[in-house]
LOVEX-499653 format. One record per residue (C-alpha): x, y, z; residue in one letter. Coordinates in steps of 0.25 Angstrom, whole numbers, plus 2048, in hexadecimal, padded with zeros to 3 digits. Layout:
BEGIN
XYZA...
END
This chain:
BEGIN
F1998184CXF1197C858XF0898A85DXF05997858XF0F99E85FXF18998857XF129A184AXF139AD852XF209B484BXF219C0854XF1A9CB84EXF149D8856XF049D4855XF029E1852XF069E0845XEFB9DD83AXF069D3833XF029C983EXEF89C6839XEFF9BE82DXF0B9BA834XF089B6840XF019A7846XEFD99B843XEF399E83AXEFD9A7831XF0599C82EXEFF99D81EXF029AD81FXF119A8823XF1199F819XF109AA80FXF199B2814XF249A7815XF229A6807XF269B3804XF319B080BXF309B781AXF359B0825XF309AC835XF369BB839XF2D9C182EXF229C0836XF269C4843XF299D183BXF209DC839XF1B9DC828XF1E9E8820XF199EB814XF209F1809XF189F57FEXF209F67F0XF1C9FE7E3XF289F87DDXF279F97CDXF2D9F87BFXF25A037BBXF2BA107C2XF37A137C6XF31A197D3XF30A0B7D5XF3AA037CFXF43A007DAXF3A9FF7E6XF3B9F17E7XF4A9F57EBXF459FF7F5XF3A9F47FCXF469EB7FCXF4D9F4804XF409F880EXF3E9E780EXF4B9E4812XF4A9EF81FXF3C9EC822XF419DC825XF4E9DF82AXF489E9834XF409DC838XF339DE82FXF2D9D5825XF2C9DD818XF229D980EXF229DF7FFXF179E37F7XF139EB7EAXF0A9F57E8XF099FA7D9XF0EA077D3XF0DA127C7XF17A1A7C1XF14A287C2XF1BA2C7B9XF1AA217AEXF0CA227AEXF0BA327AEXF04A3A7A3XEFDA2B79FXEF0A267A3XEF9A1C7ACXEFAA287B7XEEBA267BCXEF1A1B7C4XEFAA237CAXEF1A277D6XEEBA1A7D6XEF7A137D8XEF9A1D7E7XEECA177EBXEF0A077E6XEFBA097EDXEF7A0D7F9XEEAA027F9XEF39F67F5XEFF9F9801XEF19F9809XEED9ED806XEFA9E6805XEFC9EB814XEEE9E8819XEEE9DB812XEFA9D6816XEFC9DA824XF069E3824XF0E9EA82FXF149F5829XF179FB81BXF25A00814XF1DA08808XF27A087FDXF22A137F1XF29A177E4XF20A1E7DAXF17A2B7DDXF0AA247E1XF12A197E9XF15A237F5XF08A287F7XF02A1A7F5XF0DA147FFXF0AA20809XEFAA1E809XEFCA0F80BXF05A11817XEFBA1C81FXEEFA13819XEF5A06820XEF9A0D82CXF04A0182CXF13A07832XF1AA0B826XF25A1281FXF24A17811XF31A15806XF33A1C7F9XF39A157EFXF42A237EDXF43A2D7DFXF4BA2B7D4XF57A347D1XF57A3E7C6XF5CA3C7B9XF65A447B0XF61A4C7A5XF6BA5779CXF71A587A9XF65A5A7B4XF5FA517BBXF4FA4C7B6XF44A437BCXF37A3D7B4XF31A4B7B5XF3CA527ADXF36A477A1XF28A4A7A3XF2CA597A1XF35A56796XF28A5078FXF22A5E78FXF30A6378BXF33A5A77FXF23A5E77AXF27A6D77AXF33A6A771XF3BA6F77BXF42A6177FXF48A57773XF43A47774XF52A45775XF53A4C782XF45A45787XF4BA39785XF57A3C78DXF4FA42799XF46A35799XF51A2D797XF57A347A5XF4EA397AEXF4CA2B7B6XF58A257BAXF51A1A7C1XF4BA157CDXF42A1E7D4XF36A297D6XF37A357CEXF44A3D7D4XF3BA4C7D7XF31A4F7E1XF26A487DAXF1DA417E0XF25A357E4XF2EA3D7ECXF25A467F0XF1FA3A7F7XF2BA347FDXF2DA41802XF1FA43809XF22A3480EXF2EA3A817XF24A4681BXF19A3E81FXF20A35829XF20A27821XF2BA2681AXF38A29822XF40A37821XF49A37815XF44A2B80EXF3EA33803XF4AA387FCXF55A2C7F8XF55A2A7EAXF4FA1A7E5XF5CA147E1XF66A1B7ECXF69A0F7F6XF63A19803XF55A167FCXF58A077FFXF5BA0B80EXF50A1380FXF48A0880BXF4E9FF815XF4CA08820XF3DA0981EXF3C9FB81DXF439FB82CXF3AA0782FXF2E9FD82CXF319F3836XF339FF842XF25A0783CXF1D9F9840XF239F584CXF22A02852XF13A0384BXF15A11843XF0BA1383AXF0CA1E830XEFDA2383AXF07A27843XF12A2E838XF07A36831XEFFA42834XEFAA50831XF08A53835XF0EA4A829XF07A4F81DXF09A5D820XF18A5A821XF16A52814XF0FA5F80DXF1BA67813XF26A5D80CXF1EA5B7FDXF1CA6B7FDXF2BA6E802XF31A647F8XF27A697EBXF22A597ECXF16A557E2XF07A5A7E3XF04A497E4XF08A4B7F2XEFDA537F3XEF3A487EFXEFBA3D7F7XEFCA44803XEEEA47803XEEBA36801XEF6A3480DXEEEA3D817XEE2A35814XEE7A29814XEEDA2E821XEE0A36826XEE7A42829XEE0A4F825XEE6A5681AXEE1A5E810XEE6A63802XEE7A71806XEF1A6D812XEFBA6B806XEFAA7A803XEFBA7D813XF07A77813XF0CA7C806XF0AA89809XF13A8A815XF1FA7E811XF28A84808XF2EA7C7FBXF3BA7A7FFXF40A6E7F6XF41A717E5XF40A637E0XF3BA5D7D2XF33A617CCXF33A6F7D2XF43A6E7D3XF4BA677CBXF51A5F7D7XF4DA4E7DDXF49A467E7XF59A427E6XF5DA517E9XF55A527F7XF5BA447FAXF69A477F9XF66A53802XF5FA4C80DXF52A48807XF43A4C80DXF49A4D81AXF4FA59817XF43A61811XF3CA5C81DXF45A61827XF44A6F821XF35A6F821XF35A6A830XF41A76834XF37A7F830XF2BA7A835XF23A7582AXF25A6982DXF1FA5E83AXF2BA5883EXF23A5184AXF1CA4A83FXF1EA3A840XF27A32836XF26A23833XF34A2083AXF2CA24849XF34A32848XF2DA3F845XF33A47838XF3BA51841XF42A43849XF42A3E83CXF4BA49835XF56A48842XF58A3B841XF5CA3C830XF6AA3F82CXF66A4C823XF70A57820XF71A64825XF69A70821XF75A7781EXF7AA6C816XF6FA6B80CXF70A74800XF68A707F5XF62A7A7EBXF54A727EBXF51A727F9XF4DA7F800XF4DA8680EXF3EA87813XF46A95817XF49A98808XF3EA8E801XF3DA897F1XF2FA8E7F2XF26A957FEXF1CA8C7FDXF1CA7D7FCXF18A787EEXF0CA717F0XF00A7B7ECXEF1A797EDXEE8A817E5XEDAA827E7XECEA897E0XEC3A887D7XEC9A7E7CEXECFA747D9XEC5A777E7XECDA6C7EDXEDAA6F7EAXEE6A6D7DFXEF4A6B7E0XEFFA717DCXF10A6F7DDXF16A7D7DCXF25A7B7D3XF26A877CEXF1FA977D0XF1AA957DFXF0FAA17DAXF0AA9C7D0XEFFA9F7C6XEF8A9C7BBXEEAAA07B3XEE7A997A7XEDEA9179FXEDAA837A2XEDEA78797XED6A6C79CXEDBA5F79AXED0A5279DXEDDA4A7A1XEEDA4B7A1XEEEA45794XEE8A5078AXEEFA5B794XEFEA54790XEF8A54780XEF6A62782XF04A66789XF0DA5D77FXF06A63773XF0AA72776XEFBA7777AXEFEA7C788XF00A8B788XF06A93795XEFAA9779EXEF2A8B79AXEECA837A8XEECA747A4XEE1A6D7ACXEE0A5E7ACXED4A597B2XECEA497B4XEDAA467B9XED9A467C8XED8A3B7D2XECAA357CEXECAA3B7C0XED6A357BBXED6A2E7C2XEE1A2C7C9XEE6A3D7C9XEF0A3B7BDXEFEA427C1XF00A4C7B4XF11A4D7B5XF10A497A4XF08A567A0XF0DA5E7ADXF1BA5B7A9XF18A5E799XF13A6C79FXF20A717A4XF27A69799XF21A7278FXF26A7F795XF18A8179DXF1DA7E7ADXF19A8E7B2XF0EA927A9XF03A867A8XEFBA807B2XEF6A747B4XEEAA6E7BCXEE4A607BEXEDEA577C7XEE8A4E7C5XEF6A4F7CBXF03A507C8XF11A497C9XF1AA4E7D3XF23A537C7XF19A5C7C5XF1DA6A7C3XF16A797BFXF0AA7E7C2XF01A707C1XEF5A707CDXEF0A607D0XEE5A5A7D7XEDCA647D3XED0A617DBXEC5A5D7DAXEC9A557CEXEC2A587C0XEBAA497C0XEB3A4D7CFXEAEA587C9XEBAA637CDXEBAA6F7C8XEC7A6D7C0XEBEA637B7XEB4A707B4XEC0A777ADXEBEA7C79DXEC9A7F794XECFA8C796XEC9A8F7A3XED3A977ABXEDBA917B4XEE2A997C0XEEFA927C9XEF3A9C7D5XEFDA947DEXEFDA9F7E7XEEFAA07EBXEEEA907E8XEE2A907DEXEDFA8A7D2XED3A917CCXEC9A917BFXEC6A9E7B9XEB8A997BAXEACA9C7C3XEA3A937CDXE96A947C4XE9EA917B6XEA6A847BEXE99A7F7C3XE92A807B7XE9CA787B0XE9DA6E7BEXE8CA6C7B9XE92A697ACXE9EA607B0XE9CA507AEXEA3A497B5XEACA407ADXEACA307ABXEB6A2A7B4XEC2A277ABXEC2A187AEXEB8A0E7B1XEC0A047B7XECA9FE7BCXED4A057C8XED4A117C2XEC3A127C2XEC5A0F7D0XECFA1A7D6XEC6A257CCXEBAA217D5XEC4A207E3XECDA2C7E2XECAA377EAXECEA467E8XEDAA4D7E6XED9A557F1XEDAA497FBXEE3A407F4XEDCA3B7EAXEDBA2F7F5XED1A237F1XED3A1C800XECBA2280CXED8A23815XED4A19820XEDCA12828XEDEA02826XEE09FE836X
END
């Protein structure tokens, strides 16, 4: 080649992927490249990112290399250049009810650093943020905002149910059998069978748990196109789900639409609308607080109740209902629930979506069925609701000044006075649940477990599930400053801040202090007055942080409270 214009490729010089494709002087960048086997066309094309958690080690994830496979090959036959990457992972639910957990929270914020890096690094144009596992969405999410790079977020799709003495089950009908099985009330042999059932493979846990809580909330916020939420992992319209946002990819960066110009105030409160219509898990709660900042959009842990207050729970899914992701799916997925918040007017349908549309164009242009059509026992008019009120409560007072959150899956009135049983972390609460000590009325406090004290805010589905297993869903509480998994059910209040290890007031608690719950009028209270807690506050020592080294040292010093996300980065734009 005899000049430079003979290394220039074509690209638009606007994109930051120039910078390693394009000149004379990139020739050595190019050369990388063409041993990775891309090609001249390659990098006249615009280079999108496709960060995967793909692992052996959950079946959330086991199969996403399939679904980036699929978003790969639209990316590049939509005329993009599709490069792959890996971002790590934890299993929820492997690691639940074991020390393992703390790294649960972390891995949201690794997640979200390394797709930052990788995309900063690396030059990148765009992103395809493919997610799996619970902390993979939210971690996938804050990346995209963070970057501010045109994307479109991919779940890898839920599991379907399994099959147990003739009804179906997920992973949280095995934790509850745990607690079952400890009563007596459940035989090893029928253990056995339900674990042996209740994953059927690839796939994140079939009810509204965190995962699809998530995936839904994407389709709210406007990053993930309408109805890409609800195919299951192994049904072949997951692949082309995935093959459209790899297409959708290539559109967002040409036409520069960047998820700044998707999100708003307007998009979190219709994402608050959908989790508290559908019953989806209190980690929404958390995440949705991270995405706003990450986003710097104004929104505050009291808006959640707002919106509760006034969004009927329309949707009776697991682990409130006994029905799955699968089961919304078949009768037109998100959309659906979406299209009945927006007919009556809870809902912004002039908020923005990724594909350039707003939600109410978005919803014309789908092939959904009829109103009349639709008869499914789960899903509810907004006329005739499951519930009045969405599910999502917060409760404030004297035991948690900045807020506590609830899910609601049974009595909407609700409440409970009884004595505290405190628990220094999860582990001596489960002891004490499997041996038979728990007693109706009791109020099971597990403190030191929240964002900084854990740290990493352990979810509790082991003892939470052992609970109810044992016969004690309606009449014992539990409160934490940790949180819970999405298959979380009864009277359990997380995020209790501020936590036990800043000093919160939950951390001031004695043995047999009684404890009042009151969904109603939203409080969690101490039987206890301002001069006794403050004289016990003059006593209180704050403990040793619980490592002294390593990641998790780190992210004890770094997280932030609770009642903004539990964040550790200062939300500022990259540009």
């Amino acid at each position: 080649m005899s000049s430079d214009d003979e290394f220039d490729y074509g690209k638009d010089e606007r994109l930051k992927s120039t910078e390693v494709t394009q000149g004379a002087e990139k020739a050595p960048h190019r050369a990388m490249f063409r041993a990775m086997g891309f090609e001249d066309e390659d990098f006249g094309s615009p280079m999108i990112g496709v960060p995967n958690p793909a692992a052996d080690i959950t079946p959330c994830n086991v199969h996403l290399d399939d679904v980036a496979e699929s978003a790969l090959e639209g990316t590049d036959e939509a005329g993009g250049m599709p490069i792959e990457f890996g971002t790590i992972t934890i299993s929820d639910a492997i690691s639940m009810g074991t020390e393992g957990m703390k790294a649960s929270l972390i891995s949201r914020e690794l997640i979200a650093d390394s797709v930052e890096l990788v995309s900063f690094g690396e030059r990148m144009d765009g992103l395809v943020t493919v997610a799996g596992c619970d902390k993979n969405l939210p971690g996938m999410l804050m990346a995209a905002i963070r970057t501010d790079l045109p994307s479109v977020f991919l779940y890898g799709g839920s599991i379907m149910p399994g099959e147990h003495e003739g009804r179906d089950v997920t992973i949280v009908s095995v934790f509850e059998g745990v607690g079952t099985y400890g009563t007596g009330e459940m035989s090893g042999d029928e253990l056995d069978d339900l674990e042996r059932s209740a994953c059927p493979g690839a796939g994140s846990c079939g009810g509204m748990y965190t995962a699809n809580t998530m995936a839904s909330i994407s389709e709210a916020l406007g990053l993930a196109p309408l109805g890409s939420a609800s195919p299951p992992a192994e049904d072949e319209e997951r692949y082309e789900v995935a093959r459209r946002a790899g297409e959708l990819a290539v559109e967002v960066v040409e036409e520069d639409r960047r998820p700044s110009d998707v999100i708003s105030r307007k998009s979190f409160e219709n994402a608050i609308a959908l989790q508290t219509a559908i019953g989806g898990s209190t980690n929404g709660v958390l995440h949705l607080l991270a995405l706003a900042r990450e986003a710097d959009v104004d929104l505050e842990i009291e808006d959640f109740d707002e919106i509760s207050r006034r969004t009927p729970k329309i949707a009776d899914l697991s682990p409130g209902g006994d029905h799955v992701m699968n089961d919304l799916h078949e009768i037109g997925g998100v959309p659906v629930v979406i299209r009945r918040l927006l007919e009556a007017d809870l809902f912004h349908g002039d908020a923005m979506t990724v594909t350039g549309r707003t939600i109410e164009e978005e919803l014309e242009t789908l092939d959904l069925p009829d109103e009349s059509e639709i008869d499914a026992e789960f899903l509810y008019s907004v006329d005739d609701p499951k519930e009045a009120e969405g599910a999502i409560k917060i409760l404030t007072g004297n035991l948690a000044p900045d807020g506590s959150v609830l899910k609601v899956t049974g009595d909407d009135e609700f409440h409970h006075h009884g004595p505290a049983r405190i628990f220094e972390d999860e582990e001596d609460a489960m002891e004490y649940v499997q041996e038979g000590h728990i007693e109706s009325g009791d109020v099971i406090v597990i403190r030191n477990e929240g964002p900084s004290g854990g740290p990493g805010m352990r979810e509790m589905l082991g003892v939470t599930a052992a609970v109810v297993g044992a016969g004690h869903e309606d009449d014992v509480a539990l409160i934490t400053d940790g949180r819970f998994s999405g298959g979380t059910r009864g009277p359990m209040i997380g995020h209790v801040a501020p936590e036990a290890f800043v000093g919160g007031p939950i951390g001031l608690l004695e043995d047999g202090d009684e404890i009042t719950v009151d969904i109603p009028e939203r409080t969690l209270e101490v039987d206890v007055d301002d001069a006794e807690l403050e004289a016990r506050r003059e006593d209180w020592e704050r403990p040793d942080p619980p490592y002294d080294g390593g990641v998790l040292a780190k992210y004890c010093r770094d997280f932030g409270s609770a009642s903004h996300g539990a964040v550790t980065n200062p939300g500022l734009k990259r540009q």
